[in-house]
N, C-alpha and C positions, 0 to 999 in steps of 0.2 A: 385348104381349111379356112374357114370365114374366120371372121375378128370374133362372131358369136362363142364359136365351139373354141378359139383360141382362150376369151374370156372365162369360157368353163372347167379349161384344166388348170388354169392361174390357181384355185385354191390348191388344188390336192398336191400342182409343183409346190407354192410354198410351203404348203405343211413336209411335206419331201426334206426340202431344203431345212426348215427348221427344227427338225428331227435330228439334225447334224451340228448346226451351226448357233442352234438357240439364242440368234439375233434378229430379232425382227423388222430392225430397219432394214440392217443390211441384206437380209433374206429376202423383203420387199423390193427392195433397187436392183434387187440381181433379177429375181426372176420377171419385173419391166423388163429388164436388159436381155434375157431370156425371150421373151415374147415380142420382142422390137426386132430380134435376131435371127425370129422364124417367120415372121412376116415379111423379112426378106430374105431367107434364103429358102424358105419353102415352094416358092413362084416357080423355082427348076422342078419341085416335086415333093413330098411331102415322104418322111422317116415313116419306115413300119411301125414303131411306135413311140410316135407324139409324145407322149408324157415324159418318156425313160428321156428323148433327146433334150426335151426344154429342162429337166432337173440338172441335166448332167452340162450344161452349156450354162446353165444358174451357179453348180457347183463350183465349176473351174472358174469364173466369176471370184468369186468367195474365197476361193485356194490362193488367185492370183493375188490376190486383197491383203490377205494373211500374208503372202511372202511377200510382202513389197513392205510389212511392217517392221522395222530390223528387231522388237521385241519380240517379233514371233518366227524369226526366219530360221533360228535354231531348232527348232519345236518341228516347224513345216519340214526343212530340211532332212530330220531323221525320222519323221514319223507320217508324212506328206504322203510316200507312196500306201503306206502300207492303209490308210484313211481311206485313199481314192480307190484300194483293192472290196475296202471292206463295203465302203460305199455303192461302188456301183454291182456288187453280188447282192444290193440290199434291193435296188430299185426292180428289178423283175420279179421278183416275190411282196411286194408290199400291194398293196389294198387299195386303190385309190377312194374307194368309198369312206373305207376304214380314215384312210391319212385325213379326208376333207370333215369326219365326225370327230376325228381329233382335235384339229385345228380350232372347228367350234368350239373345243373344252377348254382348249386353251390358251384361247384369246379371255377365257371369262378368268383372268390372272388373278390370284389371291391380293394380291397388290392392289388394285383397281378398284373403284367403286362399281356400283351397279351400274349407272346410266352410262360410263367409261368402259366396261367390259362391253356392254351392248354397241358401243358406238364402233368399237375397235373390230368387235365381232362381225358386224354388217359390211367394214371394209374390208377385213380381210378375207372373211369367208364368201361374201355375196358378193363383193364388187359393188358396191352399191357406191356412189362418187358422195364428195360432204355434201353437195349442197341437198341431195335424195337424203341422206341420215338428218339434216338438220331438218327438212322437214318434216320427219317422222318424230323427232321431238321437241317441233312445234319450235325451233330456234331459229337466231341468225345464222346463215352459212359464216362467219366469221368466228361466232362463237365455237360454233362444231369444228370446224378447222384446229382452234387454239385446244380443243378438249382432247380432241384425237391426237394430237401435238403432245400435248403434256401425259396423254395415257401415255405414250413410245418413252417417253422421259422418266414418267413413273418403272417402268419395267425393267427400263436400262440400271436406274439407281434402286432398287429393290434389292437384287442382287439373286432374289429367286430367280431362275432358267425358265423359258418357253422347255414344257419336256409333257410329255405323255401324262394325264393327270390318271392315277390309280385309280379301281374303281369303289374305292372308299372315298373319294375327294368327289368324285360325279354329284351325289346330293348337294353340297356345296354352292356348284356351279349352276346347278339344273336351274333356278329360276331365269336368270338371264342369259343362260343357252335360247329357252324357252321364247324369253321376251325377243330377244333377235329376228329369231324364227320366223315369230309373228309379225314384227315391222314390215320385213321382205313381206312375207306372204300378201301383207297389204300392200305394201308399193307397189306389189306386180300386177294387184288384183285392182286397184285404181290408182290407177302412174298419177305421181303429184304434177308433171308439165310433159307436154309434147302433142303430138298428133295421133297418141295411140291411147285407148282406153285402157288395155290389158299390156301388160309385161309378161307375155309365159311362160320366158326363161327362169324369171323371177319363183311365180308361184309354182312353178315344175321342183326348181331347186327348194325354198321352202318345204315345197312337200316329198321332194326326196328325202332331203334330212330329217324330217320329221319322222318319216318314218324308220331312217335306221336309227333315230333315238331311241322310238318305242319299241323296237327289235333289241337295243339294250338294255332299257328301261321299262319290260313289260307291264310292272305291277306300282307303277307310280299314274294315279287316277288323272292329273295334270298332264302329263304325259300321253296319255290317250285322251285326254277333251280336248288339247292343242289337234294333235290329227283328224279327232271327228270334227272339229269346227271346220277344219281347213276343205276335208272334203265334202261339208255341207255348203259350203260358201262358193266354195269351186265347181259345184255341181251346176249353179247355174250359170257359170262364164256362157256356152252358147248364146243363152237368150238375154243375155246383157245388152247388144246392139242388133240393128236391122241391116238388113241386107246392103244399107248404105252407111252403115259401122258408127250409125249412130246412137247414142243411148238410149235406154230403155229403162225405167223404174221399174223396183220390184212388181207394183201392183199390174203392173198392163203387161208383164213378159208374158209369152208363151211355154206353159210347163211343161210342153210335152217335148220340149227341147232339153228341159232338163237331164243331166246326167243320173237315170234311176239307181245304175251300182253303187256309183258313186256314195246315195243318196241312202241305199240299203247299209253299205260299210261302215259310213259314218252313224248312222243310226243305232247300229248294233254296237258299236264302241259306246257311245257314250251311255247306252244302254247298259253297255260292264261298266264304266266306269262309276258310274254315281253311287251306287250301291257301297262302294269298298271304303267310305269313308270321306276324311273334310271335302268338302266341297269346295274347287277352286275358282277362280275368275274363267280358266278355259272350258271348264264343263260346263258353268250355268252359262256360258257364250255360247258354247254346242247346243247346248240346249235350246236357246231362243232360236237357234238357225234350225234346228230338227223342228222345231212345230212350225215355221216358215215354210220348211219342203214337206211337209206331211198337208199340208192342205194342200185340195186338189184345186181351189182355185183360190184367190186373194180373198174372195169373199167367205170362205170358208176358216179364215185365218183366225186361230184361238187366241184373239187378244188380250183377254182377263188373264190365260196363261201368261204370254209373253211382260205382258207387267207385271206379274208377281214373281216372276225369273227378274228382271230388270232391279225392282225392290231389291231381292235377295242381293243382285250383282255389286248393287250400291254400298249396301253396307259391309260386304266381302271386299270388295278394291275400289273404293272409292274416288271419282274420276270423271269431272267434267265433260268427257267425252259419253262416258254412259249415264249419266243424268241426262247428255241431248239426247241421246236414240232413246230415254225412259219418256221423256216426252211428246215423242209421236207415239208410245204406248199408252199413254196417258190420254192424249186426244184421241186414238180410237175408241179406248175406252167408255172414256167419261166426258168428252164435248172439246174442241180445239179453243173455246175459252181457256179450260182449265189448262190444256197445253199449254198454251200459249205464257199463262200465268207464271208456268214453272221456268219455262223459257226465259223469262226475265230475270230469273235470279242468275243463271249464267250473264248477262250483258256485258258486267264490270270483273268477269274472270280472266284475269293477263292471260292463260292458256289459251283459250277458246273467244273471248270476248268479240274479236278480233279477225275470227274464224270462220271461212266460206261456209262452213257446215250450219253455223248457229242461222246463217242470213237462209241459206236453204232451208232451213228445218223452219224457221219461222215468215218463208213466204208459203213452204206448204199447210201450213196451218191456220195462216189466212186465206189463202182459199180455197181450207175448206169452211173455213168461219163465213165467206160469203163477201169478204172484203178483197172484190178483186185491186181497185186500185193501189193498195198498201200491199198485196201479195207479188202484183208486178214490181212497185220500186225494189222489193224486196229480191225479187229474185235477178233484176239487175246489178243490185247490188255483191248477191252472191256472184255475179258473173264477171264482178271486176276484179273478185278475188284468187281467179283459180286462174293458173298457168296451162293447167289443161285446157288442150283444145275440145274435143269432145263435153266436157262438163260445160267448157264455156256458153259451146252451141246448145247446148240442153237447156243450161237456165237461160239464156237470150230467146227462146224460142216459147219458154213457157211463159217470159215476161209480154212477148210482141202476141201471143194468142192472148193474153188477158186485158190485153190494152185497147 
């Protein structure tokens, strides 16, 4: 078994483990310990089934832990076996799909703040490492570390349990289940550093959860705009690179590469979902991505639409990041002057300010304003700012053709 498929049963062993042990540090160190201990003993040959071995090699972990406590060795001692009987008659009948949609519930801890339950959420359910989560909110990997830190702090002194959240308590949590969701979906769909444009483990997982959300959560409109967006977005992975796995912008891809089920699925979702009521950030995002994949070519692209989705987006969840994408709506619109104008009110936003996207967005709107020498600094400048190799070579490539 690769490190890959080992990294994929890590969630649904911890959720396993913390079903039992409703400790999430130590549920976490075990099943490392767990995963360090099928990487070496699986090399003679790999258990019929993988999951049941890493919980149960996590568990005994955890048992030995407890009996080594002498405040708990009374407790382990009379009631140890009858745990480990109950326990492992649990693991062949449990869900791994099920365990890993849990886990997402309840990492979103009542305890926690929002951006805390999201951070927690992405490590424990995605695997996603700190310094991937800090850049998804826009932080120092030192910050994220100390937040993810004091989230495990917070939970431990709370005194509420990791435990199955009913599903009265789902509403609750739904938004930053949701917000999770979508970070991964994005890291996978553009990796913040490396030599790969795409993570597909990433946005596979993303959208497998997503969709047993919306299998639980049929009639929540959020709920299906996260999934129609994601397989609007996802539809075009194919023709994202050329045959030399280099980038490709939206307007020059080939759409006939596009994924059309894809493209039908997500269309008909958000299609139900608009109708049923508030309008949230992930429908009118579906939205701008469904008139993106309904045009048969770029130039065919409904932009008056797409700005007056964007408008709406702003004043629904308002957000630095979609003020930038409103501004290349704005310049197809109405002229890369006026882009550009809105452009500048981001410059001095600590979020964004700062941001390889702003430097991107504002070399392509110089040229198309006609100003190639300010378009090239620019987009060298984006290029100094991305860890991605791929992005890197794209903006270096659009700088040295304008030059």
């Amino acid at each position: 078994m690769s490190s890959a498929q080992l990294k994929e049963l890590a969630p649904q062993v911890l959720a396993a483990v913390m079903r039992r042990f409703r400790d999430f540090d130590a549920a976490e160190d075990a099943v490392q310990d767990a995963l360090v201990a099928a990487a070496q003993a699986w090399t003679r040959g790999q258990p019929d089934d993988p999951r049941a071995w890493l919980i149960q090699v996590a568990f005994r972990r955890l048992t030995d832990q407890a009996r080594a406590d002498s405040a708990r060795r009374r407790r382990e001692d009379e009631h140890g076996s009858d745990l480990q009987r109950e326990f492992e008659a649990d693991v062949p009948a449990a869900d791994p799909g099920d365990d890993t949609l849990l886990l997402l519930f309840m990492c979103c801890h009542p305890a926690l703040s929002g951006p805390s339950q999201v951070a927690l959420t992405l490590r424990a359910v995605c695997g996603l490492t700190t310094a991937e989560i800090a850049k998804a909110f826009l932080v120092p990997e030192a910050t994220m570390a100390q937040r993810i830190s004091r989230a495990k702090q917070t939970v431990r002194e709370s005194g509420v349990p990791f435990r199955r959240p009913g599903p009265d308590e789902w509403p609750a949590r739904l938004a930053q289940v949701l917000h999770a969701l979508y970070l991964v979906f994005n890291e996978g769909y553009t990796t913040s550093f490396g030599e790969a444009l795409h993570r597909s483990e990433l946005t596979d997982e993303a959208l497998r959860l997503a969709r047993d959300v919306h299998r639980a959560l049929p009639d929540e409109p959020e709920v299906t705009g996260l999934l129609a967006l994601m397989l609007l977005t996802d539809a075009r992975r194919p023709a994202r690179t050329d045959a030399a796995g280099e980038l490709v912008p939206l307007h020059e891809q080939d759409r006939t590469k596009w994924d059309a089920a894809a493209i039908a699925e997500g269309v008909a979702l958000i299609s139900s979902a608009l109708p049923r009521g508030q309008v949230g950030p992930y429908q009118l995002q579906a939205a701008i991505a469904a008139v993106h994949d309904e045009a048969k070519t770029a130039a065919d692209t409904d932009w008056p639409q797409i700005l007056a989705l964007y408008r709406v987006l702003e004043r629904v969840a308002p957000n630095p990041m979609v003020t930038l994408s409103a501004c290349v709506a704005l310049a197809m619109v109405h002229g890369p002057a006026t882009g550009l104008e809105r452009l500048e009110v981001l410059a001095h936003d600590k979020l964004v300010g700062e941001h390889l996207r702003l430097e991107a967005v504002r070399a392509h709107l110089l040229e198309m304003a006609g100003d190639v020498a300010a378009a090239a600094a620019a987009y060298a400048r984006a290029a100094e700012k991305t860890e991605s190799a791929p992005e890197k070579r794209y903006l270096l490539s659009r700088a040295s053709r304008l030059r």
